[in-house]
C-alpha positions as CSV (number, residue, x, y, z in Angstrom):
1,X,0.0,0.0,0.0
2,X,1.2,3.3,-0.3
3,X,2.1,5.5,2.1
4,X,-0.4,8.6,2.8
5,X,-0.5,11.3,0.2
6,X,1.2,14.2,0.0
7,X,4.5,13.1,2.3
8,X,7.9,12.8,1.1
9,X,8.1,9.2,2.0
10,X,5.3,8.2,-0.5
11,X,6.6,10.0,-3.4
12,X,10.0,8.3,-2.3
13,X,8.3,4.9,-2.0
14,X,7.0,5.2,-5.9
15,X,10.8,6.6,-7.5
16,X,12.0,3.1,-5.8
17,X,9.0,1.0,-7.3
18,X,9.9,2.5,-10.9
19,X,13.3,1.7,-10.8
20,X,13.5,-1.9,-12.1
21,X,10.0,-1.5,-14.2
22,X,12.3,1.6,-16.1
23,X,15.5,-0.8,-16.8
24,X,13.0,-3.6,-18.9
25,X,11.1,-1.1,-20.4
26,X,11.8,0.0,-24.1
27,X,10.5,1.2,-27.3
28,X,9.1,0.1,-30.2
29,X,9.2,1.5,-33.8
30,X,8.4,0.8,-37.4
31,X,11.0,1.4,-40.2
32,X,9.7,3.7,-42.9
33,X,13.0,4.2,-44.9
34,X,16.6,3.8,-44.3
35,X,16.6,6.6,-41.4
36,X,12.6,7.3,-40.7
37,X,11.4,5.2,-37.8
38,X,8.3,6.0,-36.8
39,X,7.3,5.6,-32.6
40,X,4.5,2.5,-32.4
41,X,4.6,1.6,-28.9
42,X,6.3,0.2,-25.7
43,X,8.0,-3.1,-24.9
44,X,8.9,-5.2,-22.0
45,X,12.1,-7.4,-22.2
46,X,11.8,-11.3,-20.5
47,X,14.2,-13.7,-20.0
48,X,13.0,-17.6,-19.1
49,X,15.4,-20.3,-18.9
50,X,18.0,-18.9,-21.2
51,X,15.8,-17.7,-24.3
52,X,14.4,-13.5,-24.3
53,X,11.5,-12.1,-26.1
54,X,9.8,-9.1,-26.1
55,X,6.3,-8.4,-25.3
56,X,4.0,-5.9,-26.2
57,X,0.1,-5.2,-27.8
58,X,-0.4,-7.4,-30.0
59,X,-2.5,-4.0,-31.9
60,X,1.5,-2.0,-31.6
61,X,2.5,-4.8,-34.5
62,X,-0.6,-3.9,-36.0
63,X,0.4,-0.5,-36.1
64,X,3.7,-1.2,-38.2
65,X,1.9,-2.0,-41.4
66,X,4.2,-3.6,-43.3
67,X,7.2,-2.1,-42.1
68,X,10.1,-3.8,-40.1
69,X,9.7,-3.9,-36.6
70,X,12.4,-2.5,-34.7
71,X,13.2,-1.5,-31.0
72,X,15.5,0.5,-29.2
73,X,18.2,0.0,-27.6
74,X,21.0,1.8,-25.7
75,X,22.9,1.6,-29.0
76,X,20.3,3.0,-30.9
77,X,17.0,1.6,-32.9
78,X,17.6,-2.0,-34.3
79,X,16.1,-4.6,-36.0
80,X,14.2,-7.4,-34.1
81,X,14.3,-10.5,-36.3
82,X,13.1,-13.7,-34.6
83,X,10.2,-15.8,-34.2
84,X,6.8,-13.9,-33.0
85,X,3.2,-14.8,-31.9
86,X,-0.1,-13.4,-31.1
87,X,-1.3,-15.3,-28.3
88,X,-4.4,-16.5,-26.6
89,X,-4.9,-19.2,-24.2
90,X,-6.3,-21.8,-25.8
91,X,-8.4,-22.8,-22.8
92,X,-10.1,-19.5,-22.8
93,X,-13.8,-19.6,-24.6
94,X,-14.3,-17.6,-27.7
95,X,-16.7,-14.8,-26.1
96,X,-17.9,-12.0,-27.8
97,X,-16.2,-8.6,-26.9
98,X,-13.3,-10.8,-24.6
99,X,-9.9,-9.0,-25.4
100,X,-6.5,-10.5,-25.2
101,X,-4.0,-8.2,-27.1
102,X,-0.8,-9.4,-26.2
103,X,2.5,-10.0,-28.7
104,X,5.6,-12.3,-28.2
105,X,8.5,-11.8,-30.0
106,X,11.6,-14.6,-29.9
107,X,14.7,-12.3,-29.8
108,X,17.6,-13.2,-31.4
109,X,21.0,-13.8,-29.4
110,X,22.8,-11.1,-31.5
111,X,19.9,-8.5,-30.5
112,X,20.3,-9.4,-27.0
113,X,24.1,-9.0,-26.5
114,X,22.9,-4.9,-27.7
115,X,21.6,-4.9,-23.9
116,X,22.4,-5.3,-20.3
117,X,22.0,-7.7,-18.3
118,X,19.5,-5.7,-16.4
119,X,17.1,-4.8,-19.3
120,X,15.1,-8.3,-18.8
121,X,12.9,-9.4,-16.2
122,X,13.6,-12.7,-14.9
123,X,10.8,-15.4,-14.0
124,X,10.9,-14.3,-9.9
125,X,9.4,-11.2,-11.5
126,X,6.9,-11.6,-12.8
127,X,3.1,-12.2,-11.1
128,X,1.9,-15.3,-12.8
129,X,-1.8,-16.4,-10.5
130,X,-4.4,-15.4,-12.0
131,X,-6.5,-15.8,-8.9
132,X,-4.2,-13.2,-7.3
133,X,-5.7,-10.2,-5.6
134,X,-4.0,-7.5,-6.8
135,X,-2.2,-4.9,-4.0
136,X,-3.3,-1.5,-3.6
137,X,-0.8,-0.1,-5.6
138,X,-0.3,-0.7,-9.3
139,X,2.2,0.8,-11.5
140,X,2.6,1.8,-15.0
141,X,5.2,2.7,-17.1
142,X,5.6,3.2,-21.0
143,X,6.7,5.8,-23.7
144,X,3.4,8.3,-24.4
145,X,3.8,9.6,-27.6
146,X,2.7,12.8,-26.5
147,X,5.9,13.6,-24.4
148,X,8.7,12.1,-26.6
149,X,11.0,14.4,-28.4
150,X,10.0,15.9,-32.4
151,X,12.8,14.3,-33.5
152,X,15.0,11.2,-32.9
153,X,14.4,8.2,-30.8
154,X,11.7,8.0,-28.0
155,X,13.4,8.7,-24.5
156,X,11.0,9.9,-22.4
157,X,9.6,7.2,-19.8
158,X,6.1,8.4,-18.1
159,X,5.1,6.5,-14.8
160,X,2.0,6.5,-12.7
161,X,1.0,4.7,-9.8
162,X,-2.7,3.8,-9.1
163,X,-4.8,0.9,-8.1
164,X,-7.1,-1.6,-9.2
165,X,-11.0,-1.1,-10.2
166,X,-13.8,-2.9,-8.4
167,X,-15.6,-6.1,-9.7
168,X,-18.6,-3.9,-11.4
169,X,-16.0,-2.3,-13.8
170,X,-14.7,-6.3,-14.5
171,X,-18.3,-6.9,-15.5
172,X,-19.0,-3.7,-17.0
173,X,-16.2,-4.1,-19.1
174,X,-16.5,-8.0,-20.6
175,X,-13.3,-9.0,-18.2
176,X,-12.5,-11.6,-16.2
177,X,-10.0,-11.0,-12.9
178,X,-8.3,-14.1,-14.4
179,X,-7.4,-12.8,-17.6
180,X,-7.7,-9.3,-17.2
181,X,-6.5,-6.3,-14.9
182,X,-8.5,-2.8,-15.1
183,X,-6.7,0.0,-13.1
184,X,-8.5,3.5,-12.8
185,X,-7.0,6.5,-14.8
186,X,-8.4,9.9,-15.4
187,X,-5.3,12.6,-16.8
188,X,-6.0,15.3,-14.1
189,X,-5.2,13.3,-10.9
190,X,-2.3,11.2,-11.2
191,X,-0.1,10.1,-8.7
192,X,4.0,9.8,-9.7
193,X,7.5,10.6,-8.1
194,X,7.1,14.4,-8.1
195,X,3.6,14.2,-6.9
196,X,-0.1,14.6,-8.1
197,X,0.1,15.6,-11.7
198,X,-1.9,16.0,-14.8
199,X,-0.7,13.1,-17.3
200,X,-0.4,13.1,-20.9
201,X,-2.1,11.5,-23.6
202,X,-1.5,7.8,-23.2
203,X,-1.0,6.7,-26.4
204,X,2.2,5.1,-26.9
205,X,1.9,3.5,-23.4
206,X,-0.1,0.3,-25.4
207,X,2.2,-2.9,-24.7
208,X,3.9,-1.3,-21.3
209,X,3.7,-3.2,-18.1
210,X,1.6,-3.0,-15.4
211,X,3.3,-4.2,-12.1
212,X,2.0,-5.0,-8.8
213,X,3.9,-3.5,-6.2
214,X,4.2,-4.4,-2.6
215,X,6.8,-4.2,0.4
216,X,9.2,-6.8,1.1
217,X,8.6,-8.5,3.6
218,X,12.2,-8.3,5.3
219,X,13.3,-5.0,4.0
220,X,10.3,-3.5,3.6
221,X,11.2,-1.4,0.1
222,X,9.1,-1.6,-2.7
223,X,9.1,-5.0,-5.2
224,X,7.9,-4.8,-8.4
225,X,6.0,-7.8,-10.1
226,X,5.0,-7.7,-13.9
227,X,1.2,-8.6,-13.9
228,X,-0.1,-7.4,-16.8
229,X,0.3,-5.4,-19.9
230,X,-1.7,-2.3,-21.0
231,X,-3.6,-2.5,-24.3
232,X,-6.5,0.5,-24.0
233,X,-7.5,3.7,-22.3
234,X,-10.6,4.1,-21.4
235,X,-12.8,7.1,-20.8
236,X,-16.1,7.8,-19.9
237,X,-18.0,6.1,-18.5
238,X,-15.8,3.6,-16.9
239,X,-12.1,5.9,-17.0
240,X,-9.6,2.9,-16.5
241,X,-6.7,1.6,-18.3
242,X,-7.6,-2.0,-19.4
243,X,-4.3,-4.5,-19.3
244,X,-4.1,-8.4,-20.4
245,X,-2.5,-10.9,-17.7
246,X,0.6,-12.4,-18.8
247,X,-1.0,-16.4,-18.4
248,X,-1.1,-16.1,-22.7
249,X,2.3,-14.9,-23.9
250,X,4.1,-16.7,-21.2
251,X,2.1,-20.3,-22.5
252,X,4.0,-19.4,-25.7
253,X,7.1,-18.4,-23.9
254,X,7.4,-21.6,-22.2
255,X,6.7,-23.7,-25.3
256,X,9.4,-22.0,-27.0
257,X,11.7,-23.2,-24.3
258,X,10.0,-26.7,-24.6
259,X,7.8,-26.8,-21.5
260,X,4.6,-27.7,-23.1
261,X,2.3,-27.8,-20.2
262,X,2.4,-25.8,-17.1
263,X,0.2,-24.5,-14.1
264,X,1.5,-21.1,-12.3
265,X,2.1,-23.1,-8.9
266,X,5.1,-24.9,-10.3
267,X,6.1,-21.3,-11.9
């Protein structure tokens, strides 16, 4: 939970929750030409059992047309060439309306040597039940297209902490706890490291995370777990953000690494 608003130690609390969501976060572009990259969206890195793929929207590849995908990197924007997927769990019933836009992207070992160590969650970070309640404080951080400079590469991360909506907005909504996460979001009262604030357009933000963040139990300092990823912004009547769990993508992850069955206890 976070501390009460308006102190220094709850604006302190959310700059250390956004530290390790910031390192795995990065964008995502579509090549036009030889140097016109146009800004499609944000990315999480993941690592499982030796292999690293990117997630995002599945709607950001959309986005791309026919153009290359590419991402970047702190050596500037480069290809991503590997294996992809749009997933869905194939337990899930076809319902009308029922949204899972989530990506996968197999990255290539060359691609990943471009990073650190430190751009890719690992599987300890990631919240995997889908029964899970989730804490009172969820956080969110992307690349709005609004803030990012005119020209050159997209550098500007945006980050905002809120919580999660009640079950009437679930049903209100066509989404299920298990499959979904719906967080509350209007632009005029925002909560992030320097405070209340009016945010910016979100658009950009589709394929960033959305992490559950609690206190360590010894330490008591903010943990960050990946939950979810944003895919929509929603205003009235309902004003959330509307994410997909990770229970898809990471089905695909763990076939790629040859697990073909699993159950999140034994993750």
């Amino acid at each position: 939970m976070l501390p009460p608003p308006d102190t220094i130690a709850r604006l302190a609390w959310f700059r250390q929750a956004a530290t390790r969501p910031s390192q795995v976060t990065w964008p995502l572009y579509a090549k036009e030409g030889p140097k016109r990259f146009t800004f499609v969206g944000t990315s999480v890195l993941l690592e499982v059992l030796g292999r690293h793929f990117i997630l995002t929207a599945a709607h950001v590849f959309g986005l791309r047309g026919s153009h290359p995908i590419q991402i970047g990197t702190p050596k500037g924007i480069r290809p991503v060439y590997g294996k992809g997927a749009i997933t869905r769990d194939p337990d899930m019933p076809p319902v009308p309306g029922f949204k899972l836009d989530l990506a996968v992207q197999l990255v290539a070992p060359e691609l990943v040597s471009v990073f650190p160590n430190t751009a890719f969650v690992r599987q300890h970070e990631l919240a995997l039940y889908p029964t899970e309640v989730p804490p009172d404080t969820i956080l969110l951080l992307g690349y709005p297209a609004s803030i990012q400079p005119r020209r050159g590469p997209a550098t500007a991360q945006y980050s905002l902490g809120t919580t999660h909506c009640p079950p009437a907005t679930y049903s209100a909504m066509t989404a299920t706890p298990e499959h979904h996460l719906l967080v509350p979001f209007t632009k005029d009262t925002n909560w992030r490291e320097t405070g209340l604030s009016v945010a910016p357009d979100l658009y950009g933000m589709s394929g960033c995370g959305m992490w559950y963040v609690t206190a360590n139990r010894l330490t008591q300092m903010p943990e960050a777990r990946l939950a979810a990823q944003a895919i929509e912004w929603h205003r009235a009547p309902h004003y959330c953000l509307f994410g997909t769990k990770l229970i898809a993508p990471f089905t695909f992850i763990l076939a790629e690494v040859g697990i073909r069955k699993w159950n999140t206890d034994a993750v």
